[in-house]
N, C-alpha and C positions, 0 to 999 in steps of 0.2 A: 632300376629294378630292385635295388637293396633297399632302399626305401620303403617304395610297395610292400615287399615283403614282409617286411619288419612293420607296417601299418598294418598289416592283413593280419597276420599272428596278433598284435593287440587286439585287433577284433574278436578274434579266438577265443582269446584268454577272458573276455569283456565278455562273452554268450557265456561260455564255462561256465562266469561265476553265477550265473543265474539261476545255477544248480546247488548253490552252498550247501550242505551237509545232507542233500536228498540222495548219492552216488554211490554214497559204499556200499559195498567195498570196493568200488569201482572210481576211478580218478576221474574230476571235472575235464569234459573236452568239450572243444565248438569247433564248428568248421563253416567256412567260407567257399562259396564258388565265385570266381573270376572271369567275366566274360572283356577281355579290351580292356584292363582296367575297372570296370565298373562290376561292383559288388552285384550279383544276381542271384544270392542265394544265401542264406544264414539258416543254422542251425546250430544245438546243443545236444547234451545227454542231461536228457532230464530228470531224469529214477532208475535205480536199479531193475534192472527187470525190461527198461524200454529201450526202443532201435537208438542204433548207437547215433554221434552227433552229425555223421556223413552222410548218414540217411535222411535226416529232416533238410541237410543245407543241400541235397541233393532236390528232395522231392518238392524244398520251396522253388529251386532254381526252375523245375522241370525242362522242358527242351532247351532251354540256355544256358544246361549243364554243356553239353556236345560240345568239345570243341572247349572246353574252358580248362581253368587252373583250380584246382581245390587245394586249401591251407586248411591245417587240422594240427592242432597242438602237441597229440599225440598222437603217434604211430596205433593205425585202426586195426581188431585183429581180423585174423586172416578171413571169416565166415563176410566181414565187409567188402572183400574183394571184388565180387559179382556185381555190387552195386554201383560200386566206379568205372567194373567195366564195362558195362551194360550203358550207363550213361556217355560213355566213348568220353571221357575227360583225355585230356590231352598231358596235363602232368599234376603230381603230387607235389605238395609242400608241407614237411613235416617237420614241427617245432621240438617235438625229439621221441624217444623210443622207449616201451614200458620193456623191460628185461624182458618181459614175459612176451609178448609180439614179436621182441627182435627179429627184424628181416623178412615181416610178412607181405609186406608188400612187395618185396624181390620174388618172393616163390607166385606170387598173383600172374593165371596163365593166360591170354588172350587165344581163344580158341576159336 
């Protein structure tokens, strides 16, 4: 599984940089959805101003999100919450946390 992991996050970090210098002030992220292993979803943060990287690797996965893993480099903030939960993912993977986010995904409520 650590393995995986640590594949999936390069992946991340590999969509990310597809954004070089178009972000700020906002940090490069990419996020991956995971169905059984097999990648069924990529996405990045392509410009300032556009849906963050969870939403595209979301909306390419579409129903092969359910039920999957999403890896994301960085901790998404909280207004993304809705969209993972609504997609019913099953667990986050997070390559690490902007100060400013900290801990939004723990306040994210399933209602």
């Amino acid at each position: 599984m650590m393995q995986l992991n640590r594949e999936m996050m390069q992946l991340c970090l590999s969509l990310a940089q597809k954004a070089q210098g178009k972000t700020s002030p906002n940090p490069l992220v990419g996020a991956v959805v995971v169905q059984d292993r097999v990648v069924v979803g990529k996405g990045f943060y392509p410009q300032a101003g556009q849906p963050n990287a969870e939403v595209f690797a979301l909306k390419n996965a579409g129903e092969k999100a359910q039920g999957a893993t999403v890896y994301i480099n960085l901790e998404p903030p909280l207004h993304c919450c809705p969209d993972l939960i609504e997609a019913q993912v099953k667990k986050v993977v997070l390559g690490g946390v902007k100060t400013r986010y900290a801990q939004n995904l723990s306040r994210c409520k399933v209602v």
